[in-house]
C-alpha positions in Angstrom: -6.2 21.4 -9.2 -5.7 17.5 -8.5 -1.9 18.1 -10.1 -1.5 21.1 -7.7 -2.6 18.9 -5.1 -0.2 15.7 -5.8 2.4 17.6 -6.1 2.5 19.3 -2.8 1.4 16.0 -1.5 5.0 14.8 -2.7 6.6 18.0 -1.6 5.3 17.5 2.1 3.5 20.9 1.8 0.1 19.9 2.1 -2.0 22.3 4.9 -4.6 20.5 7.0 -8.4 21.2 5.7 -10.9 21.7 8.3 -13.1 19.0 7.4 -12.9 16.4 4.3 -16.6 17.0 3.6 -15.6 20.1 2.1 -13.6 18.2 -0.5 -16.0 16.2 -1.4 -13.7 12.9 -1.3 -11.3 11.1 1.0 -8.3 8.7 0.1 -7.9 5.0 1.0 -5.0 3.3 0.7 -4.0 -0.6 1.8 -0.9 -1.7 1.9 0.1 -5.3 2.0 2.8 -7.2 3.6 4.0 -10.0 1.6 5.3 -12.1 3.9 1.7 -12.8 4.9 0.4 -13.1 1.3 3.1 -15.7 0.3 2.4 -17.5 3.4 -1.2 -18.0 2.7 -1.7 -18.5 -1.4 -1.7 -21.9 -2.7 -0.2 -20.4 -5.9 3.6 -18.9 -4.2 4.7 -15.9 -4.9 6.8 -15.3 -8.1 9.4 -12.4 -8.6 8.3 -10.3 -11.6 9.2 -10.2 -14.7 10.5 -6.1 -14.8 14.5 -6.9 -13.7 13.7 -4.5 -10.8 13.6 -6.0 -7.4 10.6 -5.7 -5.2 11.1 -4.0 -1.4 11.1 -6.6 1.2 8.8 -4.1 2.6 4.7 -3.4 2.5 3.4 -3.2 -1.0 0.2 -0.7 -2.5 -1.9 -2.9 -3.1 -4.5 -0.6 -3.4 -5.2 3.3 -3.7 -9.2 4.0 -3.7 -11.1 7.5 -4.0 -14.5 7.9 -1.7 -17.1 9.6 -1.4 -17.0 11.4 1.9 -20.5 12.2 2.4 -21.7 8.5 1.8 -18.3 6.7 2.4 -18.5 4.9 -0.7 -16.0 4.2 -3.2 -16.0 6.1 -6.3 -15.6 3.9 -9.1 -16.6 3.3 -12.8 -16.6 7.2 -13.4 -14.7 7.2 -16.6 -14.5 3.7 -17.9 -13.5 5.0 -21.4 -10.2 7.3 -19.3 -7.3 4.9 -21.5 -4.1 3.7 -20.0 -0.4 4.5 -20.8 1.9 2.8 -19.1 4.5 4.6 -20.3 3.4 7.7 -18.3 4.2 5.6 -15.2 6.9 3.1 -15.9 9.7 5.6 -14.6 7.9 6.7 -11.0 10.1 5.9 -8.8 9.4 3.2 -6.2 6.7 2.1 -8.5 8.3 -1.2 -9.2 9.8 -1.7 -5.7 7.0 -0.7 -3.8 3.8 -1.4 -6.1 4.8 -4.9 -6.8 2.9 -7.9 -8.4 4.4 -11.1 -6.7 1.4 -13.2 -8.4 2.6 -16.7 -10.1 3.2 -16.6 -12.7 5.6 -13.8 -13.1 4.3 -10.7 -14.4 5.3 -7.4 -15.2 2.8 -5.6 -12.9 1.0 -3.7 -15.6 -2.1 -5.5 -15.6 -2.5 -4.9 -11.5 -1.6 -1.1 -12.3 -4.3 -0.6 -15.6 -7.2 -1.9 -13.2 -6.2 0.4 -10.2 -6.4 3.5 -12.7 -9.5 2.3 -14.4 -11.2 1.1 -11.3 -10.1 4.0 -9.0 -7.7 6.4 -10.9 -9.7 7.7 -13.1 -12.5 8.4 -10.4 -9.5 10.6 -8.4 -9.4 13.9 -9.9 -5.8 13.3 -10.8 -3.9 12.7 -14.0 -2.2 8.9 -14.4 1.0 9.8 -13.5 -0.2 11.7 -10.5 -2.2 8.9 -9.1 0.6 6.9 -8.7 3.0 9.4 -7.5 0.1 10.5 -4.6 -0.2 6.8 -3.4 3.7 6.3 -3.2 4.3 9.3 -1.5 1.7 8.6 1.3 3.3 5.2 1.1 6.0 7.1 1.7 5.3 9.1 4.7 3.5 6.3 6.5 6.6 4.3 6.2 5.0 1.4 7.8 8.1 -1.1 8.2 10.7 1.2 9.3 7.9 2.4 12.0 7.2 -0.4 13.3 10.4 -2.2 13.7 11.5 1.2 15.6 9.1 0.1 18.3 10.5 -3.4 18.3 7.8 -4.9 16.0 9.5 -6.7 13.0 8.4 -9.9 10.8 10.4 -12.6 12.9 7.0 -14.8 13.5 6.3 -13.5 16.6 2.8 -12.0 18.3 2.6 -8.6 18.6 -0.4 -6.6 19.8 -3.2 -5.2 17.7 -3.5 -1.9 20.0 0.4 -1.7 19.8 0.7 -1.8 16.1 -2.2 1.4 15.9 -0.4 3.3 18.5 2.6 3.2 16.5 0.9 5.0 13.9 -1.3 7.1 15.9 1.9 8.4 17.6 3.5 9.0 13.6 0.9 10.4 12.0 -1.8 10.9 14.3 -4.0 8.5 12.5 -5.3 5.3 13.1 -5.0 2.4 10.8 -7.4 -0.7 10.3 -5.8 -3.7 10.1 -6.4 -6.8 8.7 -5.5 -10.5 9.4 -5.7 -13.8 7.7 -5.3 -17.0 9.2 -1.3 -17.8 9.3 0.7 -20.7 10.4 -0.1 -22.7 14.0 -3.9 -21.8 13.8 -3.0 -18.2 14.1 -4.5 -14.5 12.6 -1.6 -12.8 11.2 -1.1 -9.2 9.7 -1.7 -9.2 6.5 -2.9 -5.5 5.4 -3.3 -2.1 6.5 -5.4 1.0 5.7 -4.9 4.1 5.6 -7.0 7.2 4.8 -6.1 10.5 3.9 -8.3 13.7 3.0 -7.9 15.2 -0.3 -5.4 17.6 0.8 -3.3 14.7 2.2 -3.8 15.0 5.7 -4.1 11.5 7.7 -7.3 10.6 8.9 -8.8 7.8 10.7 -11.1 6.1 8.4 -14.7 7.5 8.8 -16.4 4.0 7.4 -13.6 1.8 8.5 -14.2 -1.6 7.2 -14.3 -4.9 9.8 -12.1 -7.5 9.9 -11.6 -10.2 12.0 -8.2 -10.1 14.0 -7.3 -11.8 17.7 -5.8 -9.3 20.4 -2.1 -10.7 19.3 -1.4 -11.4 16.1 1.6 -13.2 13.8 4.0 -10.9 11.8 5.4 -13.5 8.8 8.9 -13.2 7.8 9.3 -12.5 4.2 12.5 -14.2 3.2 14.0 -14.3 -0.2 13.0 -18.0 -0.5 9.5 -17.6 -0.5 9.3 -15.7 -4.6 10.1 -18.1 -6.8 13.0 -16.9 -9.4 13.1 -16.3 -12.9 14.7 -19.4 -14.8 18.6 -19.2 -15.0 18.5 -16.3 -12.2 20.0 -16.5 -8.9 20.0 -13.2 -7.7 19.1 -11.8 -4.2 15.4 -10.8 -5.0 15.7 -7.9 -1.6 18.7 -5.9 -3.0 17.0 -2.8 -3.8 18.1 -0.5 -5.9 16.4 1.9 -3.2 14.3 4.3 -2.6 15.2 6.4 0.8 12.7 6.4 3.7 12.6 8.6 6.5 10.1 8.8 9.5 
């Protein structure tokens, strides 16, 4: 059943349920712009240590099952479920668009073994499925392309909380919470987004939507090559993607 599922989440063929309490579960996922996360650790960002470039784009950062009559996350259901990273290591757009810019340079399988133990396992899918779901309704959220089509890019200028939601109400008729952090000149910037999807993959707004503290306009950092420190005795472009097309 959660194969079936994932794989007419991928195929686009997913029918809208009447209500996500039937399920039983809803979907979460954040995404994260690194242009904002660079900007604000003392650490830097590093490239990673795969050869495969990440997206100058918004990253998973994190892909979390809950409980739709309590709105809690669902976690710690199968502790003993193991890891392969071999089931994963060819998805595609896993290493572009579920990237681990921590310093020091890494090869992202760490960040990926605690998503499935922490939240995979308590999904109903399989490991290679888990994956595949959250980069597909990465994929259809498109969140970049979006929002520079309604003139909101990462070019340090202040852009309007309600503008950036109606971008995504008017997409995919769901509403996304949004965090900030503090940014450069004393002011919040975008940082991440959430999104949440029933288990049939229909976009929802968040019934339990966290809080976070944001101003009415807020900073969107540039995230320039510059900003991921290389690999010794490398010098190339850390943005040429090897690419993974994205439509609206």
């Amino acid at each position: 059943m959660g194969s079936r599922m994932a794989l007419l989440c991928l195929l686009g063929l997913l029918v809208a349920s009447p209500a996500i309490a039937a399920s039983g579960i809803y979907y979460q996922l954040a995404l994260m712009w690194p242009g904002a996360y660079c900007e604000q650790t003392s650490a830097g960002c590093c490239k990673p240590t795969t050869g495969v470039s990440p997206a100058r784009d918004f990253y998973v950062s994190g892909f979390t099952v809950y409980n739709a009559t309590t709105d809690a996350p669902v976690t710690g259901c199968n502790n003993a479920a193991p890891f392969d990273p071999n089931e994963i290591i060819g998805i595609q757009g896993l290493q572009q668009y579920w990237s681990s810019i921590r310093c020091p340079s890494n090869n992202g399988k760490s960040n990926w073994k605690n998503a499935w133990k922490k939240f995979g396992a308590c999904s109903g899918l399989e490991e290679k499925d888990y994956f595949e779901t959250a980069l597909a309704f990465r994929s259809r959220i498109n969140p970049l392309v979006r929002l520079k089509a309604k003139g909101i890019e990462p070019d340090f200028g202040l852009y309007g909380v309600k503008a950036i939601k109606k971008v995504f109400q008017a997409g995919i008729a769901a509403t996304p919470v949004i965090q900030c952090s503090k940014g450069p000149f004393d002011k919040y910037q975008l940082y991440q987004l959430y999104f949440c999807a029933a288990e049939d993959g229909k976009f929802i707004d968040c019934p339990a939507p966290p809080q976070y503290t944001c101003s009415k306009e807020i900073l969107f950092h540039p995230f320039k090559k510059w900003m991921l420190k290389q690999l010794q005795n490398e010098g190339a472009d850390p943005f040429v993607l090897p690419g993974v097309a994205m439509e609206i």
